[in-house]
C-alpha positions, 0 to 999 in steps of 0.5 A: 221202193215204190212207196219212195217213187210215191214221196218223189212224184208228190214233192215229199221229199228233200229236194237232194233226193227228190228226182226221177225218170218215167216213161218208155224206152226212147221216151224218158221225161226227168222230173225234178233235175233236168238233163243238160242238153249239150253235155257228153256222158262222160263229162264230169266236174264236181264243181260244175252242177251240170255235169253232175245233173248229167251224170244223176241222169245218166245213171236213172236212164241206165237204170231205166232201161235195165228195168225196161229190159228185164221187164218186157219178158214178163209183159210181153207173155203176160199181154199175149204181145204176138206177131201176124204169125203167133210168135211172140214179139222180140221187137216191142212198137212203142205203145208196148213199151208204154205198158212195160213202162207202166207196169215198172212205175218210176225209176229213183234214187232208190233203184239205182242204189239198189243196182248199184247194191247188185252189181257191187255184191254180184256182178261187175267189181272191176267198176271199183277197181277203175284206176281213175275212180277213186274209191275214198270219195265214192264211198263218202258220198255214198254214205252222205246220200244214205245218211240223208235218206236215213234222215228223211226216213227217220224224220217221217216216223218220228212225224208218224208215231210222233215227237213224244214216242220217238224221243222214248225210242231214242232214250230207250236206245240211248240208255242201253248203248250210247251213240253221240251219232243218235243223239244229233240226228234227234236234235236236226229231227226234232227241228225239222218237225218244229220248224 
């Protein structure tokens, strides 16, 4: 994850994907979406950009947060962060929360579907079961955004290893198992690294 949170803080990344949070509690900056000003959490219009944007950066700073707070335990010993009495501190001044933050690096794309793996496999269900929420369109863009991830991570071996040794992989798979699937992704991968 933190290879990926690299690729997004240098722009190597699809522009869809290319977002972050950063920064301490209370002390968020967005990079490459900005947070609508004027927009409640809730809001939602699939047609209206903003409120998707809102939505996107609604989800980094939870995610931000949930990594803030598992984090601080950790810190909060490692530094020897104690009160004028010696006990540890419960309440972190924020430049603690600068080095907790620090010590996370940026939060992603990556991090939230990796909370979202979690809480899917381990925690709260019911999110999936909300009457409102409708499960076909949630599990199609969930697989469009893991499809264009696949697409960004297989475009940069394929410009690792190279065209030549990619196309031998493929054609290797290709010939033990078709899958029409693999050879359209050659075609766009093999255009993205020519154009």
């Amino acid at each position: 994850m933190r290879k990926f949170g690299q690729l997004t803080q240098e722009n190597r990344l699809p522009e869809s994907i290319c977002f972050h949070t950063n920064g301490a509690k209370k002390h968020l900056t967005y990079h490459g979406i900005e947070k609508p000003e004027n927009l409640q959490a809730i809001d939602l219009d699939t047609e209206n950009p903003e409120t998707i944007d809102n939505q996107i950066c609604q989800f980094l700073k939870s995610t931000r947060e949930m990594k803030l707070a598992e984090r601080a335990p950790d810190i909060i010993k490692n530094l020897k962060l104690k009160t004028a009495s010696g006990a540890y501190k419960k309440n972190l001044s924020p430049f603690d929360w600068q080095k907790v933050s620090s010590s996370i690096g940026i939060t992603s794309i990556l991090d939230i579907l990796y909370r979202k793996r979690i809480k899917a496999n381990y925690q709260d269900v019911d999110v999936f079961t909300y009457e409102k929420l409708k499960g076909k369109d949630v599990l199609e863009n969930l697989c469009s955004v893991v499809d264009r991830m696949n697409l960004v991570n297989e475009t940069y071996v394929a410009k690792a290893i190279g065209l030549d040794k990619y196309n031998e992989i493929v054609n290797n798979h290709l010939k033990r198992t078709p899958n029409t699937s693999l050879e359209k992704r050659y075609e766009i991968v093999s255009a993205i690294i020519n154009a």
